[in-house]
Each structure stands twice: as C-alpha cells, then as structure tokens.
C-alpha positions, 0 to 999 in steps of 0.5 A: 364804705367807700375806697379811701384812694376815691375820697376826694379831698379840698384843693389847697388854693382858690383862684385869685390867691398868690402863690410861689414855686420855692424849689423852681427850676429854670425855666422858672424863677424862685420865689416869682409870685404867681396868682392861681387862675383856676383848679384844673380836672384830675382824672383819677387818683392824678396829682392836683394841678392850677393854671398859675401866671404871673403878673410879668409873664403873657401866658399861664402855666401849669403847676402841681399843688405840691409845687406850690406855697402862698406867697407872703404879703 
C-alpha cells in the first residue's frame, strides 16, 4: 500500500479560472481578480502553487493554493 503523504491529490484550479486573494497583503489588493495561468511542479510533499495575473498587472505572480478562492461572476 502506498505512503498516504505520496498520494497525490487533484489541484483545485484549472488555467483560464478567475480567482481572488481574500486575505491579500500589500502588495497585493484584496479581492483583485486574478486568472490562473497555470499549475506549477511541486517537488515532494510542498504546497501547490499557480502563476496567477491580473488583467491590470504586466507581469504574473505566484500564488499558494491556500491563498486562493474563485472569483464570483
């Protein structure tokens, strides 16, 4: 039987989906709407990470999965 800790488990977002930082800190704002660009690799039991950019920003950032809630609308 496998190690539950090597399990892996689905990511919650897809690229394309819109997303929000609720408990952002600046530099980032709360509630700015972001759109996953895609998964980035974990390297063992690390957290799940995006690339995430908003429509108003010319650059991506990264964010943790635990971060992140879909953006209503």
């Amino acid at each position: 039987m496998s190690d539950p800790s090597e399990i892996l488990r689905a990511p919650r977002f897809s690229p394309g989906q819109r997303v929000i930082i609720p408990r952002a800190k600046p530099p980032l704002e709360a509630g700015k709407v972001y759109r996953i660009g895609r998964l980035l690799p974990t390297e063992g039991g690390s957290r799940t990470q995006y690339r995430i950019k908003s429509d108003s920003d010319a650059f991506e950032r990264v964010a943790d999965e635990a971060a992140l809630e879909i953006a209503d609308g």
